[in-house]
Every structure is written in C-alpha cells, then in structure tokens.
N, CA, C and O atoms as a GROMACS GRO file, in nm:
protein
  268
    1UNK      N    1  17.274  -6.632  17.052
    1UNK     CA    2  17.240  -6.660  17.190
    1UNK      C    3  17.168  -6.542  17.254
    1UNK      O    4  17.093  -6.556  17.350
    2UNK      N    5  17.196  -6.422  17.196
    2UNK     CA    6  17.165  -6.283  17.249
    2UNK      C    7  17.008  -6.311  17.231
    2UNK      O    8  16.925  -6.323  17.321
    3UNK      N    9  16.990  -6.317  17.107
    3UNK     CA   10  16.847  -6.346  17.056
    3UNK      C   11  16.767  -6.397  17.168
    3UNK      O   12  16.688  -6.323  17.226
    4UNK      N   13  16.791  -6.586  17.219
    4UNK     CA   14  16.718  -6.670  17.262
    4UNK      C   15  16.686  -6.588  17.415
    4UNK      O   16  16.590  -6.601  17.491
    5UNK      N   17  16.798  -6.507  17.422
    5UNK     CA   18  16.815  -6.476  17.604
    5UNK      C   19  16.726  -6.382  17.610
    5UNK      O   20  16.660  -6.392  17.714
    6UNK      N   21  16.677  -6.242  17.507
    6UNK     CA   22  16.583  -6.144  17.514
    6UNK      C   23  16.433  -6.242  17.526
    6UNK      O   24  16.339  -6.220  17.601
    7UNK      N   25  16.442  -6.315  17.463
    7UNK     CA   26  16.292  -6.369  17.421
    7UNK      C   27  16.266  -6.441  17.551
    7UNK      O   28  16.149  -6.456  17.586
    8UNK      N   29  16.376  -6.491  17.635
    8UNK     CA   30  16.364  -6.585  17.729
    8UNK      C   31  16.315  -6.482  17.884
    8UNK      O   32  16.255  -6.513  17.986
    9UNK      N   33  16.356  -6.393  17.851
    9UNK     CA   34  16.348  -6.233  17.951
    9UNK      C   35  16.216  -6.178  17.881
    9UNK      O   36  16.122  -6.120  17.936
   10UNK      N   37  16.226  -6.199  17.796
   10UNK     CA   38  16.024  -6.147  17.765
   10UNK      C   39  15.925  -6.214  17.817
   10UNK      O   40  15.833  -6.163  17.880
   11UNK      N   41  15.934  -6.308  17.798
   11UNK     CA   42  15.834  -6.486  17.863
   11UNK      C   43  15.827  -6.456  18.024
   11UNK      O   44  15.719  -6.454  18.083
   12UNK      N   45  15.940  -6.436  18.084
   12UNK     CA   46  15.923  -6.507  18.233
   12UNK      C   47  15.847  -6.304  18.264
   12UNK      O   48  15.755  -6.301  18.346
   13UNK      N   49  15.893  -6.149  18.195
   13UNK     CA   50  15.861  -6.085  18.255
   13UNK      C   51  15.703  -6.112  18.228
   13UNK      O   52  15.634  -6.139  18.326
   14UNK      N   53  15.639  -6.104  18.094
   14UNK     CA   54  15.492  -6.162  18.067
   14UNK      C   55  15.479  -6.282  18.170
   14UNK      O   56  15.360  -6.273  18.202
   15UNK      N   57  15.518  -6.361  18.221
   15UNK     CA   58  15.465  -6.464  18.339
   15UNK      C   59  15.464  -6.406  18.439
   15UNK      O   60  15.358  -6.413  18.501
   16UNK      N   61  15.561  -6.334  18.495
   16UNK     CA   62  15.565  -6.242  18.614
   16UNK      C   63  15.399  -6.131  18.579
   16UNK      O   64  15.294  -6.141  18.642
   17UNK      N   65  15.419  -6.066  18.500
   17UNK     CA   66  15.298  -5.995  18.482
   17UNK      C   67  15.168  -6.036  18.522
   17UNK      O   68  15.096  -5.987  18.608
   18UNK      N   69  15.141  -6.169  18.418
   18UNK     CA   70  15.011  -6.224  18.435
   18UNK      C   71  14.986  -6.302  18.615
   18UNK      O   72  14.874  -6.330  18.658
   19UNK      N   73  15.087  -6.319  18.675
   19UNK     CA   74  15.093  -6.362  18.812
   19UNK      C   75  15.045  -6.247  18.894
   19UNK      O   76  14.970  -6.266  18.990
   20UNK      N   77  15.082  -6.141  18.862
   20UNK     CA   78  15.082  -5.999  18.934
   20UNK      C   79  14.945  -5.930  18.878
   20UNK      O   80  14.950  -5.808  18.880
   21UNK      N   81  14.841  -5.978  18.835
   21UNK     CA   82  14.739  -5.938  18.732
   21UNK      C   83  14.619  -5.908  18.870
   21UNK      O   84  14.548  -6.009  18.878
   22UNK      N   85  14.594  -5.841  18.937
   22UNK     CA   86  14.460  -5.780  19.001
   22UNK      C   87  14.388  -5.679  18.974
   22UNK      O   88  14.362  -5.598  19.063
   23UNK      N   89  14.340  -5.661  18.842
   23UNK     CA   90  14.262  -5.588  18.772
   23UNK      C   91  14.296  -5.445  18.832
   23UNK      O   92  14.204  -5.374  18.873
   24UNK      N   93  14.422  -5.403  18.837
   24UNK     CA   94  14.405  -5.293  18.884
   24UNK      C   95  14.433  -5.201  18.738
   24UNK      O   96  14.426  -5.259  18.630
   25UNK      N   97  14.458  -5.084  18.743
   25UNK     CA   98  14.522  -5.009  18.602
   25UNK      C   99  14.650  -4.998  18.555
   25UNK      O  100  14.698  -4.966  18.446
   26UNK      N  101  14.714  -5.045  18.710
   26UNK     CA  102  14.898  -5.069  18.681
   26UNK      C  103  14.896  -5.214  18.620
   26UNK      O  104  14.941  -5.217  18.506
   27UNK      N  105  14.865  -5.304  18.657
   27UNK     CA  106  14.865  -5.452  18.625
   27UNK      C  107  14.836  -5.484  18.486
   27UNK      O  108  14.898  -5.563  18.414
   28UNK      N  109  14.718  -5.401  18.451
   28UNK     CA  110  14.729  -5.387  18.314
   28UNK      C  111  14.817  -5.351  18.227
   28UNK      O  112  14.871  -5.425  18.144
   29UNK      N  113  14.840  -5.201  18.248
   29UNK     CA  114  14.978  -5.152  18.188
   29UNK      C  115  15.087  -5.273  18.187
   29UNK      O  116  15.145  -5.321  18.090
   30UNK      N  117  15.097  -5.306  18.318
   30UNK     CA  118  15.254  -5.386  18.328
   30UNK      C  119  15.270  -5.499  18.237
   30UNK      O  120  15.377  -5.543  18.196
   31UNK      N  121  15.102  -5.558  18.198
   31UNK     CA  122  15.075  -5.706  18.147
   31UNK      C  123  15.116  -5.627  17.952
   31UNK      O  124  15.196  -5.664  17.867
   32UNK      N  125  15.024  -5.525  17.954
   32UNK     CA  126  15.042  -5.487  17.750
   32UNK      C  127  15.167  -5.456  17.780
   32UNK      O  128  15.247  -5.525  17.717
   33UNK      N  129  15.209  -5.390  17.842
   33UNK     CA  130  15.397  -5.359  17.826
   33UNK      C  131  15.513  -5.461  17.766
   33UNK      O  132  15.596  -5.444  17.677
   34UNK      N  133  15.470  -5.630  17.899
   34UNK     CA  134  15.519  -5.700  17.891
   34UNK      C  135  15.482  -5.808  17.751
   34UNK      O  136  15.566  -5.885  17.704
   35UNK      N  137  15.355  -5.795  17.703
   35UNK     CA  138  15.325  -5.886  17.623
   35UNK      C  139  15.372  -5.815  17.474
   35UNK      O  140  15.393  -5.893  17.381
   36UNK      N  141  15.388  -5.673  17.449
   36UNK     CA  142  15.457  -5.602  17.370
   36UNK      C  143  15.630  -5.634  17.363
   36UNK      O  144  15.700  -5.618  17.263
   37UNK      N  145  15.659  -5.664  17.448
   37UNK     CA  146  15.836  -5.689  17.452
   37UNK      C  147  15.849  -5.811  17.418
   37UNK      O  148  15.961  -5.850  17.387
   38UNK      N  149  15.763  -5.878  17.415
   38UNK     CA  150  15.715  -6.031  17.395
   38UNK      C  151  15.716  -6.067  17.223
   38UNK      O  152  15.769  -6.145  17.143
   39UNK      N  153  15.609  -5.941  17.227
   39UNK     CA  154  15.581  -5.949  17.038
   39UNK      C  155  15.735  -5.910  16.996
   39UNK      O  156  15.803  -5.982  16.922
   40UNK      N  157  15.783  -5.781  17.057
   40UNK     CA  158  15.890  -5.748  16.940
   40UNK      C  159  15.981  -5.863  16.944
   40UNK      O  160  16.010  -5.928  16.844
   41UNK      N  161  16.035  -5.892  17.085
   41UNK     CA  162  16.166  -6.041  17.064
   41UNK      C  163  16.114  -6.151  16.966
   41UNK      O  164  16.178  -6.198  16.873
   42UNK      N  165  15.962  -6.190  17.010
   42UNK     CA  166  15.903  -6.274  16.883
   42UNK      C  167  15.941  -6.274  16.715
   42UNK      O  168  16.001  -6.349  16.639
   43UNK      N  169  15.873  -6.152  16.706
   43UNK     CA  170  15.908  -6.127  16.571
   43UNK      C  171  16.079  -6.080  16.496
   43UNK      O  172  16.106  -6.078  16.376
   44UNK      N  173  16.164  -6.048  16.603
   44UNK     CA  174  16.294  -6.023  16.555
   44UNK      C  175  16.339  -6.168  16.566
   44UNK      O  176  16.446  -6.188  16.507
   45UNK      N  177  16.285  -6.282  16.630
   45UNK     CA  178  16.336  -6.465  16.619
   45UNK      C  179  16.288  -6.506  16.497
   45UNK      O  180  16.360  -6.561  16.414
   46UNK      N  181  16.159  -6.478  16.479
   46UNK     CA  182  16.130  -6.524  16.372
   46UNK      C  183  16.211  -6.471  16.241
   46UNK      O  184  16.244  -6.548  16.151
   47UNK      N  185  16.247  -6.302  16.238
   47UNK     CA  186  16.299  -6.247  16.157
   47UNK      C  187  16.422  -6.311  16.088
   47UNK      O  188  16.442  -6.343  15.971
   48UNK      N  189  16.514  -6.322  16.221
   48UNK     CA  190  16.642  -6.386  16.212
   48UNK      C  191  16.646  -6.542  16.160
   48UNK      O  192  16.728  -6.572  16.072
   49UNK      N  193  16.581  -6.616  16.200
   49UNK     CA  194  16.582  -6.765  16.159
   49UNK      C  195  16.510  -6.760  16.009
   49UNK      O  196  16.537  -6.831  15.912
   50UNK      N  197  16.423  -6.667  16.018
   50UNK     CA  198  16.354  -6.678  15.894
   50UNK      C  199  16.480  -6.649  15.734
   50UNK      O  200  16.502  -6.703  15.625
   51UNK      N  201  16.526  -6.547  15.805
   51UNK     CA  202  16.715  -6.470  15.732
   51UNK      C  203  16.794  -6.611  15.683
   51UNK      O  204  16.819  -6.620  15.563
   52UNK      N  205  16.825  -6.696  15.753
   52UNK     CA  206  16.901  -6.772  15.782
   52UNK      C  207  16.869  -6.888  15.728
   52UNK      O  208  16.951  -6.972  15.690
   53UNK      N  209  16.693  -6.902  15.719
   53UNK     CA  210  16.646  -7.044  15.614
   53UNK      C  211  16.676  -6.978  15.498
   53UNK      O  212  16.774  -7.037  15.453
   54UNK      N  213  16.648  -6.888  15.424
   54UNK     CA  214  16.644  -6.809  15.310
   54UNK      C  215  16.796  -6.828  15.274
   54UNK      O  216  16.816  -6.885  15.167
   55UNK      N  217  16.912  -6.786  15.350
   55UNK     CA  218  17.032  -6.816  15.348
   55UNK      C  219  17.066  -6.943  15.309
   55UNK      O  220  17.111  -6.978  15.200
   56UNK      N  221  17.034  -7.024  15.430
   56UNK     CA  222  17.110  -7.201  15.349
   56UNK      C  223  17.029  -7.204  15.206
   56UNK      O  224  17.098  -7.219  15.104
   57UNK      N  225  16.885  -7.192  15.193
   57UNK     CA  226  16.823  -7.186  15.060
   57UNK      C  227  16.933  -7.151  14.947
   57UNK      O  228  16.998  -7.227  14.876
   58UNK      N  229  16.932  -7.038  14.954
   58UNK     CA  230  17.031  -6.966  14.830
   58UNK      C  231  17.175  -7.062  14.837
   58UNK      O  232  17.221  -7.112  14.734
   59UNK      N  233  17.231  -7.076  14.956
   59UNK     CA  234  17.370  -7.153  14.958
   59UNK      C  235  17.331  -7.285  14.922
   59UNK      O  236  17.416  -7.370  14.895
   60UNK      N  237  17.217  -7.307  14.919
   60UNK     CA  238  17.189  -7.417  14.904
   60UNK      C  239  17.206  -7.451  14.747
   60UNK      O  240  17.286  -7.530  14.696
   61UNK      N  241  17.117  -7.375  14.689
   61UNK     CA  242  17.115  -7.395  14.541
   61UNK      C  243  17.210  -7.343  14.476
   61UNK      O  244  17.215  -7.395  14.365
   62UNK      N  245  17.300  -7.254  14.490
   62UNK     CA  246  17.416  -7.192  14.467
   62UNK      C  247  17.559  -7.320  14.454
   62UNK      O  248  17.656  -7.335  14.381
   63UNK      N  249  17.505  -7.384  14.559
   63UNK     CA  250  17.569  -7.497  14.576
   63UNK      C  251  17.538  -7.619  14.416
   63UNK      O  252  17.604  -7.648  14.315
   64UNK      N  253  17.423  -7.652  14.464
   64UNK     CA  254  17.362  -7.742  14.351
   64UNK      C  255  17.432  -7.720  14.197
   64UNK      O  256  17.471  -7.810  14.122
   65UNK      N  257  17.433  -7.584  14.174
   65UNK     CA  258  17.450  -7.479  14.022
   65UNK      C  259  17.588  -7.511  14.012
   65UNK      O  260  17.624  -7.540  13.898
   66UNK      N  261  17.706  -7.514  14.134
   66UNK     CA  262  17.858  -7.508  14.119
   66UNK      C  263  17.866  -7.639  14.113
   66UNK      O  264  17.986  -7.654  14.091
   67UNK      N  265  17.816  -7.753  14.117
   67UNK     CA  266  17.856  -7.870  14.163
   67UNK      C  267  17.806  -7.934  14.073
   67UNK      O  268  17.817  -8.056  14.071
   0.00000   0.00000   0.00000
C-alpha cells in the first residue's frame, strides 16, 4: 500500500507542478524535481510487481514439479 501511496503523491505533486508552470526558472525546477520523484516511485512499482510476477512464476512451476 506504501508503494501505491508514494506513486499516488508523485502524480498529484507533478500535476500540481505542471498547473503552477509560468516559464519562470523556479517552475521549471519544481516541474524536473517533481517528474523525477515520479520516475523513481515509477520504476520501484514496476520493480516490485515485476519481483512478484517472477515469484508466482517460480512458485508457480515449483508447484507444477511437486505435484
């Protein structure tokens, strides 16, 4: 749940960002900041689910082999 809630707090601050976007040099910063916190929660969801198909996989066939 920890997972879904970072990624869900990355999205709305990247929406907040791009709302707040008037070409200034802070707006920028604030927008790569936010779209960076974005990538990392991204890729640690994908990481984790990706863990976890790989997991039933192996339990999977591990299964198949005992049975």
């Amino acid at each position: 749940m920890a997972l879904a809630q970072r990624l869900g707090a990355a999205e709305r601050r990247m929406q907040v960002a791009i709302e707040q976007m008037d070409g200034s040099p802070e707006s920028r910063i604030r927008y790569a900041r936010a779209r960076a916190e974005y990538r990392e929660a991204e890729e640690l969801a994908l990481a984790v689910l990706g863990a976890r198909d790989a997991l039933a996989l192996v339990e999977g066939s591990t299964a198949q082999l005992m049975g």
